[in-house]
Structure formats: C-alpha cells, structure tokens
C-alpha positions in Angstrom: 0.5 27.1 25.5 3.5 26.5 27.5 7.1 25.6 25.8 6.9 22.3 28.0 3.9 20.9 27.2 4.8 21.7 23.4 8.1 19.7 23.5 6.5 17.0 25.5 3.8 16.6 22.6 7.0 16.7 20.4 9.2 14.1 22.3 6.2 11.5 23.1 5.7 11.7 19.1 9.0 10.9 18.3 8.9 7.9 20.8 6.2 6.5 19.3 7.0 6.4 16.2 10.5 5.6 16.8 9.6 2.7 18.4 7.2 1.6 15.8 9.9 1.7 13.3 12.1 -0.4 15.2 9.2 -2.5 15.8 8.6 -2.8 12.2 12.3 -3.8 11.7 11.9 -6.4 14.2 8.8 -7.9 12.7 10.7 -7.5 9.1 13.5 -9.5 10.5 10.9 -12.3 11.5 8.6 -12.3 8.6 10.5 -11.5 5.5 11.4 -14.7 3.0 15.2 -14.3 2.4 18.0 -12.8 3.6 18.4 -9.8 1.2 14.3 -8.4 2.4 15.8 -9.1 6.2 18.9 -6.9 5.9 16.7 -4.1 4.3 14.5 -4.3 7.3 17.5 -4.4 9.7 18.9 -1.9 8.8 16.6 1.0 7.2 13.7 1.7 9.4 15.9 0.8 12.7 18.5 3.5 11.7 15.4 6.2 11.4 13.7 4.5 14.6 16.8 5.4 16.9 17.2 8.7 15.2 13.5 9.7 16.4 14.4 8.1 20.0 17.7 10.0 20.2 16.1 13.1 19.4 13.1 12.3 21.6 15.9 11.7 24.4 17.2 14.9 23.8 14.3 16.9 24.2 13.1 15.3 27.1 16.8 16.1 28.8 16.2 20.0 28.3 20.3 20.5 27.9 22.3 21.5 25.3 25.4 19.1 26.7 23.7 16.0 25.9 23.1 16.9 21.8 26.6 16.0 20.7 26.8 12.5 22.3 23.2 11.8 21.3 24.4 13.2 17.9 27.8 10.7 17.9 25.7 7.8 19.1 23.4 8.2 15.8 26.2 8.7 13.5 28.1 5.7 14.6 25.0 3.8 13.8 24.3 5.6 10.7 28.0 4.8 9.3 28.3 0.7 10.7 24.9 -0.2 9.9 25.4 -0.3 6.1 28.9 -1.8 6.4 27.1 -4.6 7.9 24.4 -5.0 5.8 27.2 -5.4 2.7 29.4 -7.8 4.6 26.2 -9.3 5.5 24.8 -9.9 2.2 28.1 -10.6 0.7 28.4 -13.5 3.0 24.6 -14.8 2.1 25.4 -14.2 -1.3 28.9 -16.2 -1.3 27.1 -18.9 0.7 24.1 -18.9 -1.5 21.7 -18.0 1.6 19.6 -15.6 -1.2 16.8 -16.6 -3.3 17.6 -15.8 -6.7 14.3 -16.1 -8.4 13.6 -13.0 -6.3 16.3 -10.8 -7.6 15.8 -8.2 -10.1 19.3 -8.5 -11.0 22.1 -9.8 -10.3 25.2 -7.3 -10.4 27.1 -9.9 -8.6 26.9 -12.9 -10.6 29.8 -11.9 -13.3 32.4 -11.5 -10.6 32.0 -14.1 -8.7 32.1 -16.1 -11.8 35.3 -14.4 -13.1 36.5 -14.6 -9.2 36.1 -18.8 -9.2 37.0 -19.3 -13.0 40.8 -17.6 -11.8 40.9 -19.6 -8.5 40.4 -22.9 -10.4 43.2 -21.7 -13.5 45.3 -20.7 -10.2 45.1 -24.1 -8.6 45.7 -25.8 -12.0 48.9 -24.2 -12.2 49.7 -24.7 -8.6 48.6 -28.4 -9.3 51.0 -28.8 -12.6 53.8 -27.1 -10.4 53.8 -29.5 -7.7 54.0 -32.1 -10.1 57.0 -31.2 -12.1 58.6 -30.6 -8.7 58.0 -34.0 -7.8 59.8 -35.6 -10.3 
C-alpha cells in the first residue's frame, strides 16, 4: 500500500466528517428552539469540524511549513469561539432572548437580581441628591 494513497484515505475522511460537523452546526443554528441550544451548536461541533478540515488541509499539502499556521488558525478559533458564545448568551440572557422553562438552572438569576436591586438603591440616592440640590 502506498504512503499516498493511505494519507489520501486519511485526509478525504477528515473532510467529510469535518464538513458534516459544520453542517450539523448549521442545521443546529436553524432548527434549535432558543438561543442557549443555538450557541451550543455554533460553537461546539464547528470548532471540531474546522479542526478535521485544518488537519485534512494539512495532509493534503505534504509540508511541514504549513502545520504551524494551520495550527494558529485553529487555536485562534478555539480561544474566540467561547468568548463569543458567553458574550453571546450574556446578551440573550440580559435581554431575555432565553426560554427559561427550558433551563435546568439558573446560575444567573441571583446576580442579576442583586445587580438591578443596587442600580435602583443607586438611582434613589442619585434621585434624593438632585433634589436637595435643588432647593
């Protein structure tokens, strides 16, 4: 069996599969109910998808110089991806763009409470300042 032929068979399987995982992130992103189920398939099979196509890419190249940009590529998405997801679902979840019915639980709840209970004391006080400088 010839090296080629074995790292074609290796590269064509990690295209395929990579693209069926971004494929399934795609149809995630269209089909899922809420906002929190889309972020999860945004971001986890599409991270592993363009690992497999990176790596596919890199066999396929048959150099050694073209691992470490390959390699940079995929790290960059590995470390921004789930940045955006949290800002992401932050937003949703500050916006109430979330079903909560759906939630196991919610972590989030107390602080936001806590968060809005000393914005409101803090523009009561602003409020009652205001007024005593107005006299």
């Amino acid at each position: 069996m010839n090296p080629d032929t074995v790292i074609d068979a290796v590269s064509g399987v990690f295209m395929v599969t990579g693209a069926l995982m971004s494929l399934a992130a795609a149809i995630g992103l269209l089909r899922f109910p809420d906002l929190m189920s889309r972020m999860h398939a945004a971001t986890k099979p599409q991270v592993l998808g363009l690992f497999l196509l990176l790596a596919a890419l890199g066999l396929q190249m048959r150099t050694w110089s073209v691992w470490p940009v390959l390699l940079v590529a995929w790290l960059f998405q590995l470390l921004t991806v789930p940045v955006s997801a949290h800002m992401v679902g932050r937003a949703g979840y500050r916006t109430k763009h979330l079903h909560p019915e759906l939630l196991s639980s919610d972590e989030l709840e107390a602080i936001v409470q806590r968060a809005a209970q000393k914005a409101a004391r803090q523009a009561a006080t602003d409020g009652a300042d205001d007024d005593e400088a107005g006299r």
